[in-house]
N, C-alpha and C positions, 0 to 999 in steps of 0.2 A: 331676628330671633333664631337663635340655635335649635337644631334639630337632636335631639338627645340618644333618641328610640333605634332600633333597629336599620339599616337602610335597604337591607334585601333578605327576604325569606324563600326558599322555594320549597312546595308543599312533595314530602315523599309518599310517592303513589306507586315504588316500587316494591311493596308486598313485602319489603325485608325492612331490618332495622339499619337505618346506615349508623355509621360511627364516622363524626369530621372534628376536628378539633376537639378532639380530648372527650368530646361529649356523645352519646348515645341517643339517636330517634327512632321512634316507632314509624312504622310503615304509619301511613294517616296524620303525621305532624308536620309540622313544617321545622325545615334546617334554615338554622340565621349559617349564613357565609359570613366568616370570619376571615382575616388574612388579606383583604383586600387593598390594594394598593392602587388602586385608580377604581371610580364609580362614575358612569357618563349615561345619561338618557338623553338619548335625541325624538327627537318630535317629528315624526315622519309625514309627510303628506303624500296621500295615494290619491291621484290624479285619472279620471276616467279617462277612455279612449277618444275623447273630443277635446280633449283641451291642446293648445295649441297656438299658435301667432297666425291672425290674422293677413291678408295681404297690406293692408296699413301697419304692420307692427303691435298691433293691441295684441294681451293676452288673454285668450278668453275659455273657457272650459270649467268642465263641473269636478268639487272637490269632494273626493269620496270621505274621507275623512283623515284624521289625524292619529298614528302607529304609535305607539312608544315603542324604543328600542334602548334596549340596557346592555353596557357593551361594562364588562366584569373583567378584573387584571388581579389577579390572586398570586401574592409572593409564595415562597419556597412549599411544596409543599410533601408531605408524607406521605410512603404506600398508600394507607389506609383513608388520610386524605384525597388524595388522585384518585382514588377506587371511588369515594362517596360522590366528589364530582362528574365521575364518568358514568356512575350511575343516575345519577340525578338527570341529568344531560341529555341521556338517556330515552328519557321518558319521549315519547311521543307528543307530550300536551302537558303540561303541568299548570294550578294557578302560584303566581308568584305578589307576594308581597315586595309590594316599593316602596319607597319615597318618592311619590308625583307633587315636584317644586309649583307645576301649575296650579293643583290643588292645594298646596302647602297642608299635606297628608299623606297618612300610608294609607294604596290602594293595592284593592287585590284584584288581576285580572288573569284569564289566561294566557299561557305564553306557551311561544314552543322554542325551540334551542337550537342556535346555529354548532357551527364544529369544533368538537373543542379536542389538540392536541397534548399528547400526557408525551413529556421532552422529559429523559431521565437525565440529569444531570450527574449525580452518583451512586454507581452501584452498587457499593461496598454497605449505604446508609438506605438505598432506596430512595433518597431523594429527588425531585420533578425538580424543575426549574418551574417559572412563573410562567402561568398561563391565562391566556385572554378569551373570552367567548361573548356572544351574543346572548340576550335574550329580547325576542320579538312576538309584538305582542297579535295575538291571534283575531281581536274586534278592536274596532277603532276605539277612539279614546272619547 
């Protein structure tokens, strides 16, 4: 079954209104990412300090749980664009709306955000090149 709906939202908790794709939000709504050109979540496992190979080779240790981590590839993008991402980015903590394929549903959890670099491609237009970032999630899944 096709997923139709939205694939990522992150909620703006930066006190302004950003403007990304043509479109306008309020501080307190969430921005759909538009422009994307690759979406990947990985299923991370955090693994306590005792887990480990045995002297026979067994694996044994305790599983703390399971991370989602959404790793974002956004094509060409505009001043005004690059500025909404880098603030978004930004934020210390935000909750972001997914698509978790394991729930086959949009879920909302907290995230915080790895580094996201703004490459000018042209200056003349203000144009970025494509950029790739993280988003990791802050409680297990």
């Amino acid at each position: 079954m096709a997923y139709s709906g939205e694939l990522l939202q992150i909620y703006n908790g930066t006190g302004s209104t950003i403007t990304y794709n043509g479109k306008s939000y309020a501080s307190g709504s969430y921005v759909t990412l538009g422009k994307k050109t690759a979406y990947k979540v990985q299923y991370c496992k955090l693994w306590s300090s005792d887990t480990g190979r045995s002297m026979t080779g067994e694996n044994k240790g305790t599983l703390i749980g399971i991370f989602p981590k959404i790793t974002v590839r956004l094509g060409r993008l505009s001043e005004d664009d690059m500025s909404a991402i880098i603030n978004l980015t930004n934020q210390a903590r935000a909750n972001v709306k997914y698509y978790d394929v394991g729930a086959k549903a949009l879920t909302t959890e907290s995230f915080y955000f790895g580094d996201v670099t703004a490459e000018l491609e042209r200056q003349s237009t203000m144009t970025h090149k494509t950029t790739e970032f993280s988003i990791i999630a802050n409680r297990k899944r």
